[in-house]
C-alpha positions in Angstrom: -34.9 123.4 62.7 -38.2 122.7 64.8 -37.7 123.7 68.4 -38.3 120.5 71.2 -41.6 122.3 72.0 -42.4 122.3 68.1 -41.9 118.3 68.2 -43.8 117.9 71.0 -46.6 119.6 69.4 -46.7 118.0 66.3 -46.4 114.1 68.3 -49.4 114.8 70.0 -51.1 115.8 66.1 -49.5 112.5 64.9 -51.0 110.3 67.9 -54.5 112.0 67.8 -54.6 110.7 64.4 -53.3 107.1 65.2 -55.7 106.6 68.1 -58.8 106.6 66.0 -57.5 102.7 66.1 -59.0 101.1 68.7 -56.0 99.5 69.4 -53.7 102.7 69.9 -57.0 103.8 71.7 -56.4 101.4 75.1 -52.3 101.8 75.8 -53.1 106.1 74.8 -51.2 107.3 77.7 -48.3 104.6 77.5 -47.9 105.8 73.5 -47.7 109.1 74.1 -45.2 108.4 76.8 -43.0 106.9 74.0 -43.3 110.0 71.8 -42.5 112.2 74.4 -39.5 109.5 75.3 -38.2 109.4 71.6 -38.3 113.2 71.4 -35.8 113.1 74.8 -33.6 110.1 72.9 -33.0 111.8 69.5 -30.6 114.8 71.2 -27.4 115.3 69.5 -24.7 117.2 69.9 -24.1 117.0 66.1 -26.8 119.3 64.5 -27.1 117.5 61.4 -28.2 114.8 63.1 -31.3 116.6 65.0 -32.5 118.4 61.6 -32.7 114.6 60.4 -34.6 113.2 63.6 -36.5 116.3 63.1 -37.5 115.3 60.1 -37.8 111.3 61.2 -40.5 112.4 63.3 -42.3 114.8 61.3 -42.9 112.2 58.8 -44.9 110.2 61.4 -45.9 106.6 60.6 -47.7 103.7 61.8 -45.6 102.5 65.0 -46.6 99.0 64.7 -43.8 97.8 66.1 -43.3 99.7 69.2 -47.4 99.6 69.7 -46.7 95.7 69.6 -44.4 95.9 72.9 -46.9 97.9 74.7 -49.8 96.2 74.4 -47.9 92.7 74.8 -46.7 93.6 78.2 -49.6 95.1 78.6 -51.3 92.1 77.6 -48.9 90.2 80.0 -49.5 91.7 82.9 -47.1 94.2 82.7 -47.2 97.2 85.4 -43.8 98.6 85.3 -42.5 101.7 82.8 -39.8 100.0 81.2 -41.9 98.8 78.4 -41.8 102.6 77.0 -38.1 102.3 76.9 -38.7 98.9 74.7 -40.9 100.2 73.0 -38.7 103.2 72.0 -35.5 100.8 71.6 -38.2 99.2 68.7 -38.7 102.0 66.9 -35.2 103.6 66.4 -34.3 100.1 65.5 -36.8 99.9 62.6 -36.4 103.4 61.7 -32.5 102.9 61.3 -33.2 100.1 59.4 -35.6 101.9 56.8 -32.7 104.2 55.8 -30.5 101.9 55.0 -33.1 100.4 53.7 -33.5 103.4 51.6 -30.2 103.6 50.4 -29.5 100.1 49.5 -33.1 100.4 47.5 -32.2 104.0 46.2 -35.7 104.8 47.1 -37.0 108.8 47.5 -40.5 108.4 49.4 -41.6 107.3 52.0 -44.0 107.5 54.3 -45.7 110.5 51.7 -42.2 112.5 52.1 -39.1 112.2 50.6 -36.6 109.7 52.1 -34.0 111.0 54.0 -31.2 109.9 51.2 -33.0 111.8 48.7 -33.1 115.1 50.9 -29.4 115.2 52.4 -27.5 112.0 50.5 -26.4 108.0 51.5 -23.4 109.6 53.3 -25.7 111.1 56.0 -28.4 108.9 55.7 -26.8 105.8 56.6 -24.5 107.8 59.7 -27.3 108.7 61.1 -29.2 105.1 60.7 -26.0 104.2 62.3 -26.4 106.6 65.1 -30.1 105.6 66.1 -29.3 101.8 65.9 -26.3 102.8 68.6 -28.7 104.6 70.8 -31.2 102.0 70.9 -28.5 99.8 71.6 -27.6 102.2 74.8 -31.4 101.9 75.8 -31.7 98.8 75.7 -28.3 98.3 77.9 -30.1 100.9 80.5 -33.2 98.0 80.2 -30.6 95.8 82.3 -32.9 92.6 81.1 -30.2 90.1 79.9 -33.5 88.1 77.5 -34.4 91.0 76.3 -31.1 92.0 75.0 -30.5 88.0 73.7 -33.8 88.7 72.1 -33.0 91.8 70.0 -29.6 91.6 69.3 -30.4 88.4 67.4 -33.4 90.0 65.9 -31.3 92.7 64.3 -28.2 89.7 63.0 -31.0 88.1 61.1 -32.9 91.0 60.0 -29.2 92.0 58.8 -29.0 88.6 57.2 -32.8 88.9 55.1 -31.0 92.3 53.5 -28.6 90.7 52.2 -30.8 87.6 51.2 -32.5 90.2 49.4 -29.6 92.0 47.9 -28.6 88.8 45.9 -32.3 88.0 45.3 -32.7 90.9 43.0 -33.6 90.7 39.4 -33.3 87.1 39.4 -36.9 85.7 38.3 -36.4 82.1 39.5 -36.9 83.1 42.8 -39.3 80.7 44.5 -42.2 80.9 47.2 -39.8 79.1 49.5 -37.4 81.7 48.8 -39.1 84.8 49.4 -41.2 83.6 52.2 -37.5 83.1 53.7 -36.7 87.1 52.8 -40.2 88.2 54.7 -39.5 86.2 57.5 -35.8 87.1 58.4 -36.3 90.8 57.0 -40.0 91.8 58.2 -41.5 89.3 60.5 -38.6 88.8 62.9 -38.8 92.3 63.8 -42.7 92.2 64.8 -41.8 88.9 66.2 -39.2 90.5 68.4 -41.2 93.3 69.8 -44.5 91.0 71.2 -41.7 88.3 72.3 -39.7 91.2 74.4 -42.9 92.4 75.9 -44.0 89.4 77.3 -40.4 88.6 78.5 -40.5 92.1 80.4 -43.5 91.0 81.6 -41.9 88.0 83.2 -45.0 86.3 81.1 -45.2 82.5 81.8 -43.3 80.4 79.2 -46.1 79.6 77.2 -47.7 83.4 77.1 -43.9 84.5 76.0 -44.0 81.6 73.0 -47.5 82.5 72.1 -47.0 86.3 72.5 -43.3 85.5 70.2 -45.3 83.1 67.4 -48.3 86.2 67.2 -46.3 88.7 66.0 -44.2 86.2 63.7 -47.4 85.9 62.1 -48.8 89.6 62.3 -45.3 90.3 60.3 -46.2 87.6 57.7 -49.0 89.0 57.1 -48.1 92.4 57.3 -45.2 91.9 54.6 -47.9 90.0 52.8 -50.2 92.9 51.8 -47.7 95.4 51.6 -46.3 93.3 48.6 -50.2 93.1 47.6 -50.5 97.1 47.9 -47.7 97.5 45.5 -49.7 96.2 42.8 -52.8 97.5 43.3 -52.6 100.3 46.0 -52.2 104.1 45.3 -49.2 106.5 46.4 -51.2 108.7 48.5 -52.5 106.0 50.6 -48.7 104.4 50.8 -47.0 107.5 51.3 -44.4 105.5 48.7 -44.1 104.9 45.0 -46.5 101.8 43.5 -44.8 99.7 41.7 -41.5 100.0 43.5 -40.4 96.4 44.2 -40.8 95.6 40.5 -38.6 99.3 39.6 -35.7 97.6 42.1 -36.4 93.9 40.6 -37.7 92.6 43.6 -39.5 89.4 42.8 -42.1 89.0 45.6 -45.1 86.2 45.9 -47.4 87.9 43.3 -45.0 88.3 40.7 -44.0 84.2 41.7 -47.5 83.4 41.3 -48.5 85.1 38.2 -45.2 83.1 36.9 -46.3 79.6 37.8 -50.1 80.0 36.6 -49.5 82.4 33.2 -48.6 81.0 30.0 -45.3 80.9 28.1 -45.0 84.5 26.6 -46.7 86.3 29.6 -43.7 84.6 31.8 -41.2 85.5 29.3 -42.8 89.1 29.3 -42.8 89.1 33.6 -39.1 87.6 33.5 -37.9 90.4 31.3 -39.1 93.2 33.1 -37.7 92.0 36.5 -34.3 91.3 34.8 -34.5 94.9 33.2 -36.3 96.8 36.6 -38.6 99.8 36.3 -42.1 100.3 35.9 -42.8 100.8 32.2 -44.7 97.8 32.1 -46.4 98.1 35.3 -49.8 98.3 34.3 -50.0 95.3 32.3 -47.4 93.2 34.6 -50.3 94.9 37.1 -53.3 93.2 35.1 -51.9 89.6 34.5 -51.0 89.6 38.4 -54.0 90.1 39.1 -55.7 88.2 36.2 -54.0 84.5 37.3 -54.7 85.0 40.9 -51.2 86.6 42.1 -53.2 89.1 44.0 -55.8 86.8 45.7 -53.1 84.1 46.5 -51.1 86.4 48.3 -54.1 87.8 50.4 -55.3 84.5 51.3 -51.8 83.5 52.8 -51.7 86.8 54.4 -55.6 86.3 56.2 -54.1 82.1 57.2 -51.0 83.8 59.2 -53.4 86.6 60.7 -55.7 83.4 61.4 -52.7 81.5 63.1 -52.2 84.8 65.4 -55.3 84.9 66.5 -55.0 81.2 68.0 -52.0 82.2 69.3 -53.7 84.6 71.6 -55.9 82.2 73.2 -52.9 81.4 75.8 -53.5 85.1 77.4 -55.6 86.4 79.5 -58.6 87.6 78.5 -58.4 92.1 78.4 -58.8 94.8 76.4 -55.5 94.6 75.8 -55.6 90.9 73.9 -58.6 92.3 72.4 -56.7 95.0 70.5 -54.2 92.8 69.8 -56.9 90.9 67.8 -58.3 94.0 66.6 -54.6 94.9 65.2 -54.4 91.7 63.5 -57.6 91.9 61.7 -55.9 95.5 60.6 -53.3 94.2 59.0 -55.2 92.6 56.3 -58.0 95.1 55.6 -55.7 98.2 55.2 -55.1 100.1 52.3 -51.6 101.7 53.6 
């Protein structure tokens, strides 16, 4: 198992890569603060459970989420240190809830590695979800900020209720737009929406800076969710770190396969519904082409650019810094990745 010093090390290769970003580039020092605090968060007297976080770590990631909470309070006004604990509380929250995730999906990559269920089985995979989601629950106790805490545990109850929305979504190819953009907002966005909304109320933001700052990253997650779903159509697994095509392998209907539904003709439908109904990717490539030939693909991405375009507005009600300027900067991210 790596030694603490060996983590260290390899967080500070993980955020030299990241902060070719402009916006990782302005809170620098505040996100490797939160490295070095999740490093001091994941002990254990249970080794099992460090060889995992271990192994959390080492597969790296984007940090969206906690990056969100920093430069919101940040972004707010913020001056304290307590937004490195939040920001911390954010991440083992969303990493807990990627391997159950993982589980419930049966998924083995992610993130270019393979998933944690795949290297040591559901049994410890979901235990030790379990344990990071209890920890961050400790932290955020230790916060002592009674919003904060309203905030986030509702987050997690609906982000518990879009799983399950999901669960009994799948294989079912009458699933509408209303229905899936229902799924992204309760699973995906609330989280985003949760960690720009808890920065600005640590901030002690003004009530219109903590809506704005709440309905920014609502959107940012929209959109976010929105090209992921895109990227499983067209991107590649070495940019993903994760399989192509693996919401169609689990029968996840999401807005491209809806759209190429609604504009294709009778047997190209019947052809889409059976390969949801029967999951896998032996038809990817041509479910692939006739996505993309009625517009699945562009529809998507044009939703995805209107919610980055509503987040933008939203940031109009904060004060002008280099902070609100990467949070723009972010946002325009989100749409013009390939991973």
């Amino acid at each position: 198992m790596p030694t603490i010093q060996a983590l260290v090390t390899l967080l500070r290769a993980i955020a030299v890569i990241e902060m070719k970003y402009p916006f990782y580039t302005v809170v620098e020092s505040d996100f490797s603060a939160v490295n070095q605090f999740i490093i001091e968060n994941l002990n254990s007297h249970v080794p099992l459970v460090e060889e995992i976080s271990s192994y959390l770590i080492d597969a790296g990631g984007k940090r969206l989420r906690p990056l969100l909470v920093l430069l919101t309070a940040r972004a707010c006004g913020y001056k304290g240190q307590q937004h490195i604990n939040l920001a911390t509380v954010i991440e083992f929250l969303h990493t807990a809830m990627l391997m159950h995730d993982d589980v419930v999906d049966a998924s083995d990559l992610r993130r270019g590695k393979k998933t944690v269920n795949a290297t040591w089985g559901n049994p410890a995979s979901v235990l030790v979800g379990d344990f990071l989601h209890s920890r961050a629950f400790e932290m955020m106790v230790e916060i002592g900020d009674m919003g904060v805490m309203a905030i986030l545990s509702h987050a997690t109850n609906t982000i518990a209720e879009g799983e399950i929305q999901q669960l009994t979504n799948i294989r079912n190819p009458d699933i509408t737009e209303n229905d899936y953009i229902q799924v992204i907002t309760r699973k995906t966005a609330m989280l985003f929406q949760a960690a720009s909304h808890t920065g600005a109320v640590l901030a002690s933001a003004t009530a219109i800076q903590q809506e704005s700052s709440k309905q920014y990253g609502l959107h940012l997650g929209l959109a976010f969710q929105l090209v992921d779903d895109v990227l499983d159509y067209k991107g590649s697994t070495e940019d993903l770190g994760k399989n192509v095509g693996d919401d169609l392998a689990e029968g996840k209907v999401t807005l491209p396969l809806i759209i190429a539904m609604r504009n294709s003709d009778s047997q190209s439908v019947n052809f889409i519904r059976q390969a949801i109904l029967k999951g896998g990717v032996e038809n990817l490539g041509e479910i692939a082409d006739i996505v993309n030939n009625t517009g699945g693909l562009q529809y998507t991405m044009d939703l995805a650019e209107r919610e980055i375009d509503k987040a933008i507005e939203c940031l109009t009600h904060l004060t002008d810094s280099e902070f609100k300027h990467a949070m723009t900067s972010l946002a325009n991210f989100s749409v013009n990745r390939s991973f």
